[in-house]
N, C-alpha and C positions, 0 to 999 in steps of 0.2 A: 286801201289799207285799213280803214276806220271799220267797214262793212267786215271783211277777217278778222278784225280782233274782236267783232262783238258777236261774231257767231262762234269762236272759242269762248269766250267769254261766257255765253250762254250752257255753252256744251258742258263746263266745268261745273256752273252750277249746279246745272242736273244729275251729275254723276254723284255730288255732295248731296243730293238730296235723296240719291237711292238706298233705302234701307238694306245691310247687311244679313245673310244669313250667317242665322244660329249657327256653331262650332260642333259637329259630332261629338256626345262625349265618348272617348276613349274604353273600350270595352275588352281590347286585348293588352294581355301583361305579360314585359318582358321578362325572361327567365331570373333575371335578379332579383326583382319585386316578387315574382314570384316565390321565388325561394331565402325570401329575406325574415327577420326575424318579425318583421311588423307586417310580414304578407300573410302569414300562416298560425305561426306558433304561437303568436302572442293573444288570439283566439281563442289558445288553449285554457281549459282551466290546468291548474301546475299535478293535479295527479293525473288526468290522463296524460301530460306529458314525460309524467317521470313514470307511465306504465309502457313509454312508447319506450322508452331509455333503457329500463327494464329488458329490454329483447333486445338490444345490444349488446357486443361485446364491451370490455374494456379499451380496446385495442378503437375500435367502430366509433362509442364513443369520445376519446384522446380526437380524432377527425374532425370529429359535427361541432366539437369545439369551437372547431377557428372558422365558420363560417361565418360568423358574425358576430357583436357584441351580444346582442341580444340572445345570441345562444348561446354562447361564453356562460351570461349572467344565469341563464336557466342551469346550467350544466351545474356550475357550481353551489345554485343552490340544493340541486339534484344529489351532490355528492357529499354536501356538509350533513347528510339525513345521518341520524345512527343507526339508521336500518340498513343503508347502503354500507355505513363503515363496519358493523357486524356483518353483512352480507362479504364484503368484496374485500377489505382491507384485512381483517382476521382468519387466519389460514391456521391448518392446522398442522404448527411446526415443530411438533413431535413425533410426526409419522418417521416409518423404516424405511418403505419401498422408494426406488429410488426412483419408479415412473411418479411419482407423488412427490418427492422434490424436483425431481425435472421439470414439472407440471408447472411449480411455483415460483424457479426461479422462470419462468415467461411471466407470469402473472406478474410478478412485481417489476418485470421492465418495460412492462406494458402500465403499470399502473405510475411509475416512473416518469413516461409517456402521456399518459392522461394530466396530469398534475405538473409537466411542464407547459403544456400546450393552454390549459385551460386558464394559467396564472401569469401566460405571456409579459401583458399588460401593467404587472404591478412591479413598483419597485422591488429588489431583492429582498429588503428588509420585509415587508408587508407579504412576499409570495411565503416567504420561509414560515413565518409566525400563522399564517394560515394551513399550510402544508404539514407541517409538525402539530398543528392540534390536533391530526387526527391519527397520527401515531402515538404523540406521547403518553397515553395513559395507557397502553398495548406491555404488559408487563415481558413481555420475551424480545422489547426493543428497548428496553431500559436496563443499566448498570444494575447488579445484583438484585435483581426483582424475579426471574424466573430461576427455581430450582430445578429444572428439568437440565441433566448434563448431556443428552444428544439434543437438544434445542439451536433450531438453525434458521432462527427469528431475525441472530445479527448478521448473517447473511445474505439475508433475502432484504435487511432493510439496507445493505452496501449495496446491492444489487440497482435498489430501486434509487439511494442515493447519486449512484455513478451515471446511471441512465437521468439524471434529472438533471446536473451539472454539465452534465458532459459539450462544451463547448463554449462555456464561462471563463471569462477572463480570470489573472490571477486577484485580484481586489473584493472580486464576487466570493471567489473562493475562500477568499480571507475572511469574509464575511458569515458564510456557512461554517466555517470549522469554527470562530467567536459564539455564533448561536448555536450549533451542538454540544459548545463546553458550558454552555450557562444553561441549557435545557437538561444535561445530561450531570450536570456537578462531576465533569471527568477530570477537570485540573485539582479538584480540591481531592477528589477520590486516590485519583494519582499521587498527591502529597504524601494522603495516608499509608499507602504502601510506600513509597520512599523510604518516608523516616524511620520505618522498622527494617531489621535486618532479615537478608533476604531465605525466602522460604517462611517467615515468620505468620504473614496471612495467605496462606495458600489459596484460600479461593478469589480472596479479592484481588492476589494476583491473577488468575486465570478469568476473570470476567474484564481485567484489564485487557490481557492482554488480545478475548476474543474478541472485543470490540473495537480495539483499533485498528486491529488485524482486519476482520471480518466488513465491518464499516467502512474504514478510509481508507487501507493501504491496499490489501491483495486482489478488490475490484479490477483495481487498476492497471491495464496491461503493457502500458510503456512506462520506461527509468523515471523520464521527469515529472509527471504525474504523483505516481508512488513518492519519487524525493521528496515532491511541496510538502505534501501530508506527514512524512515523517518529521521535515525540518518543523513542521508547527509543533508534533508533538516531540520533540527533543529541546529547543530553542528555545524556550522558559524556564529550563533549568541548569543550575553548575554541572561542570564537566560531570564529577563523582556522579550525579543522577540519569545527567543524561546517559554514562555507559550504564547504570542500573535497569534503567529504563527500557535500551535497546538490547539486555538480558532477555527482561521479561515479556518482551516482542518477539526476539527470536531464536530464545537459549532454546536446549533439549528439554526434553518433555521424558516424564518417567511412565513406564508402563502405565500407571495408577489416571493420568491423566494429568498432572501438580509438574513444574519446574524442578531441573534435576542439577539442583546447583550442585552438591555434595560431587555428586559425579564428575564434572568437571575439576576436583579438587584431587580425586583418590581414585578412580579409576580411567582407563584410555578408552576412549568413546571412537567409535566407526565414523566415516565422515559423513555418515546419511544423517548423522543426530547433528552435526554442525554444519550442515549445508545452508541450516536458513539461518543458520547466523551470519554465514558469510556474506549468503547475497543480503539479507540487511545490511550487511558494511558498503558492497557493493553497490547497492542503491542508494545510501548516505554518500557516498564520498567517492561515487562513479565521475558526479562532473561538478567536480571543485570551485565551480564559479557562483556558486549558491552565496548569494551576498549575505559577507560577516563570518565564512567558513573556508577556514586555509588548513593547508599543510598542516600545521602548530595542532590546530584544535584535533585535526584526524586523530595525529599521533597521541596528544591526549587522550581522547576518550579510548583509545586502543590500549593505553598502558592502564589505564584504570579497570578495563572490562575486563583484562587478564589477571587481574587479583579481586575478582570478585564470587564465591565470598571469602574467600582466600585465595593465595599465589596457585595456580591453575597447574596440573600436571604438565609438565614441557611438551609429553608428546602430544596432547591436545591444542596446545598452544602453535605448535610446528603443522598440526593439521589444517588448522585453521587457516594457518597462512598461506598456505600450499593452496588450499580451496579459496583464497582470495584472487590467488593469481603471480602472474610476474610482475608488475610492474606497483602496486600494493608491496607484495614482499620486500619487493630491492629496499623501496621507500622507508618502513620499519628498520628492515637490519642497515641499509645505509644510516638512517640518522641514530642509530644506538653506535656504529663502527665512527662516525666523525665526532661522535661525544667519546669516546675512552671505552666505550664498554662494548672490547674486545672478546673477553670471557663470555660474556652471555650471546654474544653475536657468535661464538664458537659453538657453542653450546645446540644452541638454536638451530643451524647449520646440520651438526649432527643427526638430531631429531628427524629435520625434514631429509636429511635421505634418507634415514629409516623409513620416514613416511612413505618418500617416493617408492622404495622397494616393496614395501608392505602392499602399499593399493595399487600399485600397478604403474605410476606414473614415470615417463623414459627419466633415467639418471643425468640424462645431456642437459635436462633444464636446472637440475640442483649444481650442475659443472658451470651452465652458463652465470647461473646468479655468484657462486663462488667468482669466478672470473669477473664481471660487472665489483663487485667489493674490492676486490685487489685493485681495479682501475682506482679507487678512490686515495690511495695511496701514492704520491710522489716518487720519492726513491725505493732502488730496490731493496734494501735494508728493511723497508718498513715494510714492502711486502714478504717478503721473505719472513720476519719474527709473526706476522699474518697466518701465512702458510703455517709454521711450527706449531703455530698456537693451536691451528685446528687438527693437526696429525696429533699435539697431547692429549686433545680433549676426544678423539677415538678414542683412544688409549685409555684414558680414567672410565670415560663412561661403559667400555665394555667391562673392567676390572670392579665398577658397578655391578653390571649386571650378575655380573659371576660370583660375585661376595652375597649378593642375593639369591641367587641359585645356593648357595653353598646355607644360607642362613633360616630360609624358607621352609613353609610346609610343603606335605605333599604336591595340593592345587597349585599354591602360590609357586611351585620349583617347574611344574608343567606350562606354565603360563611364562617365567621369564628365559626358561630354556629358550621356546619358539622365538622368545623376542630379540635373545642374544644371538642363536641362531642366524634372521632377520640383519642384525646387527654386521655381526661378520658378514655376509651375501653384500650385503647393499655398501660394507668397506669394500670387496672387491671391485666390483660393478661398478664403485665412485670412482676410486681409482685409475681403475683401467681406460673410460669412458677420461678421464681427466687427463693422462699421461699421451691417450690418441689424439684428443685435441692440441695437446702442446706440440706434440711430435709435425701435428698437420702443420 
């Protein structure tokens, strides 16, 4: 036993005493090192790097971004040049053709793209304040700074806002609309138009309204989207402002280019001029669970928009509701019929069957919502004096139109013929269409 353990014995220490070979150094690189920013690029001196960047797209670019920090770090200092931001950011956004705005709006959702990707990394506050430096001094992205009126600067810059957001919690987003109102002075800008009566600064309304339009809200191709951005900019101000405010959003527009308040007042407007007011209502107050915004506040700012800048011609008033819908409609003339105010709900009534007959809309939905009111009533007494109220106020309102026919000038006698016309059609048609249902 003693003779085996000292011939291992021996055997170990010569293995301990055999010198090791040397390690090959390593001469092949894996594709990461290879392709990393400390394998290659950082090699670079920064102009032939930003000559190789140069022969990229934007789009190419936005990619080589996120392969690593160190390309991250080069890209952006690549794109903070002002050669790159006259080169690639400054477009020329007074062109006609419209292969030349198609062109641009890619470029800015591509540049969108580039500018999200390459600023991953930073908090929102820090990505924003870097992002917007190199807009903000671009006069056709600023509140009243470019006087060109086919300028579609605020466009291209929703464009490329939507595409940079697009996937941001609501808290982020609360954050960017804070930092476009302090970059842009739009809440103080917005005051100033408020407190004058409206029509008063016609273009500062129409740089309003292209910018919040064109910016935040009609990027946006779904309801909830659109609502956030609207309720930011409604929700800082009293009822009175906020319905002034969603005027100048999305009232009619005059030949001229200017807000057609007057119109609304003294003439009856087509419902293609109140279509975008509607779906702005639509979009406000589609899904009522917007924390802090009930029923109460709809109906508010609804009765305030209708007298603005005075009590609004009825049958614009009745178009409107019509192009809101059913279930909007009931909601207004229900809550004026459980408050007393029978007369105006007769009234009202009226109009929109005129409406319905005039633009084509079937008479069975003006029978259904008449029906749906009456349900709000208890006894038949009370529906019944209901009913009465609204066969007088045919009555008056045709004995209207005819006192004005009779009082009129030439134009003005041609214009309320057709209406009275109108008028009588669309009593039959009610009627009839009302008496079938009962009967059914």
């Amino acid at each position: 036993m003693t003779m085996v353990r000292d011939s291992w014995t021996g055997k170990s220490q010569r293995l301990k005493k055999t010198p090791q070979r040397p390690r090959p150094v390593r001469t092949i690189m894996t594709r990461s090192q290879r392709t990393s920013g400390r394998g290659f690029f950082n090699r670079l001196p920064a102009e032939v790097f930003h000559m190789i960047l140069d022969r990229l797209s934007v789009l190419d670019i936005s990619v080589f971004s996120m392969v690593s920090k160190e390309i991250t770090s080069h890209v952006v200092d690549y794109i903070s040049s002002l050669a790159w931001k006259n080169k690639t950011i400054i477009q020329s956004f007074h062109s006609s053709t419209c292969l030349e705005q198609r062109s641009t709006v890619e470029h800015y959702r591509h540049l969108g793209l580039l500018f999200k990707r390459c600023t991953l990394l930073l908090p929102t506050k820090e990505r924003l304040k870097f992002i917007f430096s190199k807009f903000s001094k671009i006069p056709c992205f600023m509140l009243e700074q470019c006087p060109a009126s086919s300028c579609i600067g605020f466009s291209r810059l929703g464009i490329f806002l939507e595409t940079l957001i697009a996937g941001w919690d609501e808290l982020e987003c609360q954050r960017v609309f804070n930092f476009l109102c302090e970059l842009t002075n739009l809440m103080q800008k917005a005051e100033a138009v408020l407190k004058t009566k409206p029509g008063a600064k016609e273009y500062q309304e129409m740089q309003l309204r292209l910018f919040c339009r064109q910016v935040l809200l009609d990027p946006w191709r779904n309801q909830p989207d659109c609502q956030f951005w609207l309720v930011q900019l409604l929700k800082p101000w009293p009822i009175v402002s906020q319905a002034h405010l969603l005027l100048i959003l999305y009232g009619p527009l005059l030949p001229e280019g200017f807000l057609g308040w007057q119109n609304l007042v003294e003439t009856v407007l087509p419902h293609s001029s109140l279509w975008n007011l509607a779906k702005g209502i639509l979009t406000l107050f589609g899904k009522l669970e917007v924390k802090g915004w009930t029923t109460d506040s709809m109906l508010a700012i609804l009765e305030e928009l209708i007298v603005i800048p005075q009590p609004w011609h009825v049958e614009n008033v009745a178009r409107l509701l019509v192009l809101c819908g059913s279930s909007l409609c009931y909601t207004i003339l229900a809550n004026k019929a459980v408050n007393g105010r029978l007369t105006e709900v007769s009234r009202l009534i009226i109009y929109i069957i005129l409406v319905c007959e005039r633009d084509g809309y079937p008479m069975s939905w003006a029978v259904k919502l008449v029906q749906q009111i009456c349900r709000l009533f208890s006894s038949a007494p009370e529906k019944l004096s209901f009913i009465q109220q609204l066969e007088n106020k045919f009555a008056e309102i045709t004995r209207e139109f005819f006192e004005s026919f009779l009082a009129g000038n030439h134009f003005e006698n041609r214009e309320t013929f057709q209406t009275l016309s109108v008028l009588l059609d669309s009593n039959v048609h009610f009627h009839t269409m009302f008496l079938h249902m009962f009967l059914k």
